[in-house]
Residue, then its C-alpha position, 0 to 999 in steps of 0.5 A: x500466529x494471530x494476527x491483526x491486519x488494519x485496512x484488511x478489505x483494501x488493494x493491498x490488505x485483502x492480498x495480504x489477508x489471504x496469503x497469510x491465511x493460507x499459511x494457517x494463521x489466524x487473521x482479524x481484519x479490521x476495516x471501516x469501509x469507507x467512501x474513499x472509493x466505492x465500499x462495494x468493491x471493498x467488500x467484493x476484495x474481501x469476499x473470499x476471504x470471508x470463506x476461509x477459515x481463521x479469519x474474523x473481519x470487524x468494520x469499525x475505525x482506527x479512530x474509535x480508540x475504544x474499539x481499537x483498545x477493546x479489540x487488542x484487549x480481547x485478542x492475543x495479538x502475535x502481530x498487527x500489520x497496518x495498512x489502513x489509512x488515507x491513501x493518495x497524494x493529490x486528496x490530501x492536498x485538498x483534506x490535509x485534517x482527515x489525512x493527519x486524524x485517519x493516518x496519525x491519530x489512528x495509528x496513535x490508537x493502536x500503538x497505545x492499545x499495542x502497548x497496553x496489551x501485550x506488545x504485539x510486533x508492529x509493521x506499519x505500512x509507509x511510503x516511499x513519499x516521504x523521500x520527497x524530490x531527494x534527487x539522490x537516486x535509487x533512494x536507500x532508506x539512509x537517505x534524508x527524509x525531512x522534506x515530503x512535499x505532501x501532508x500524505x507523505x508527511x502522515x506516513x512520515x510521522x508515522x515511522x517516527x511514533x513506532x520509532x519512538x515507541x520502540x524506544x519508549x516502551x520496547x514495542x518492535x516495530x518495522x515500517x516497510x516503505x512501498x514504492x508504486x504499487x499496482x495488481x489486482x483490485x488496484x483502487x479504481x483512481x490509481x494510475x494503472x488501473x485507470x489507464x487500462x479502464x480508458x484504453x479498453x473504453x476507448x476514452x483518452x488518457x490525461x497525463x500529467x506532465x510530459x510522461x517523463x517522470x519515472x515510477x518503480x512500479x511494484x507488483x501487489x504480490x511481491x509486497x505481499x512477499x516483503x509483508x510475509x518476510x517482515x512477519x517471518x523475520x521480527x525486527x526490533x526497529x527498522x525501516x525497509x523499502x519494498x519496491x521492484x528495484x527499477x523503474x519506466x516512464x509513464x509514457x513507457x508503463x502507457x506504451x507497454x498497456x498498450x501493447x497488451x491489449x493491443x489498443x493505441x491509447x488517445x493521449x491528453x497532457x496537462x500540467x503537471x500535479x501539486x505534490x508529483x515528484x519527478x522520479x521514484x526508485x527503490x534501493x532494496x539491497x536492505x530487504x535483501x539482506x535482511x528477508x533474503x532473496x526477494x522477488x522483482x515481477x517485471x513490469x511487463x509482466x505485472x501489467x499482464x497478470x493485471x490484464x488477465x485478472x481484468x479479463x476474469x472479471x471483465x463482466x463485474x468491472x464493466x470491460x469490454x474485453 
């Protein structure tokens, strides 16, 4: 298969890059590597990738339509996975117009550039956000969506709505895969778990919104990559589907757990909680079970130890001292 993954030299994208590579497709990436976070790292996540063979990586925007619509032209797509965007709650508090133009004017790009070009399969990459604060708990994907409490959450939502619609408008297959928390190797340097590591092994104090009680389904990078590969296995013709690790710990409990990773007693701070925080996030995956089979749930034990020896490998380039 030829397949193009958007957002390719990101957390989740370059993981996603690599195990499909080594499944002997052909990949093109695509990226603007822009300054959300430090592009350096971006380009480090891809690296090695760049070695592997069948991979091709363009740096351009999703909101160039003529580059998008040149680059489905000119390539026989089987599918495109999207997974670039503007990520974050809080940020799109503070930028709600960027938000909308990279999350629903670039995805507008490529879904029309799809549908002129063959009609790949389209997975889109959304967020277990659009729940919003739905007290009905674990979230199914039957649940209401119609109040996300972020212009994030609501990009994400719009999303699944234009490959909704594009579906039945033009017949384009679509599948958008709700992640839920997601945490691993090359996290973005501002997520949560990634910064709570950074403070306890740097001895600086950890802020925590809130009183540590709200409740995440963290969900380790690999097994969203299973759920992509699934989703890619198994063409759907218009479904959405939560990717999560079907459980969930406080914050206080992900810190307490770092802690006796590393073996360091973390400083804590608490401030007030958040715009756009939602008390609780959980994942009911009883619909990709049945529709990818048997998924795998990495404990978030274990996740926070396969991160803590990934931080271990590359304790010297990341600045640890570990």
């Amino acid at each position: 298969m030829k397949i193009l993954i958007t957002g390719a030299a990101g957390f989740i994208g370059s993981h996603a890059v690599e195990r499909i590579l080594t499944m002997g497709n052909e990949v093109v990436g695509l990226d603007d590597f822009n300054s959300y976070y430090d592009p350096a790292i971006k380009r480090w996540n891809v690296s090695h990738a760049m070695g592997m063979r069948g991979f091709t990586m363009i740096e351009g925007d999703i909101r160039d339509e003529d580059l998008v619509n040149r680059l489905i032209a000119n390539n026989r797509f089987d599918a495109i996975i999207h997974l670039a965007a503007r990520a974050g709650v809080r940020p799109s508090i503070q930028n709600p117009v960027l938000y909308e133009t990279a999350n629903v004017s670039g995805l507008l790009n490529l879904l029309e550039a799809a549908v002129n070009h063959g009609k790949p399969y389209f997975i889109f990459a959304s967020s277990s956000s659009v729940y919003g604060t739905s007290p009905r708990l674990p979230w199914r994907e039957d649940d209401p969506v119609d109040c996300p409490i972020s212009p994030y959450a609501i990009t994400k939502r719009s999303g699944e709505l234009l490959c909704n619609s594009y579906h039945y408008t033009y017949g384009i297959r679509t599948c958008s895969l709700r992640f839920f928390t997601v945490y691993g190797p090359r996290q973005r340097p501002e997520m949560a778990i990634a910064k709570f590591f950074r403070a306890i092994l740097t001895g600086q104090p950890i802020t925590v919104f809130g009183d540590g009680q709200a409740r995440r389904d963290f969900t380790y990078v690999d097994d969203i990559v299973d759920g992509l590969v699934a989703a890619l296995a198994h063409p759907l013709e218009k479904e959405i589907v939560n990717l999560g690790g079907s459980h969930t710990a406080t914050v206080l409990e992900m810190i307490q757990a770092i802690a006796s990773i590393t073996g360091k007693e973390p400083d804590l701070r608490f401030e007030s909680t958040k715009a756009g925080d939602v008390p609780a996030t959980w994942a009911d995956c009883s619909k990709a079970e049945q529709l990818f089979g048997t998924t795998r749930h990495t404990p978030l034990w274990q996740g926070l130890e396969q991160y803590f020896h990934w931080l271990k490998e590359h304790q010297e380039r990341l600045g640890l001292p570990i």
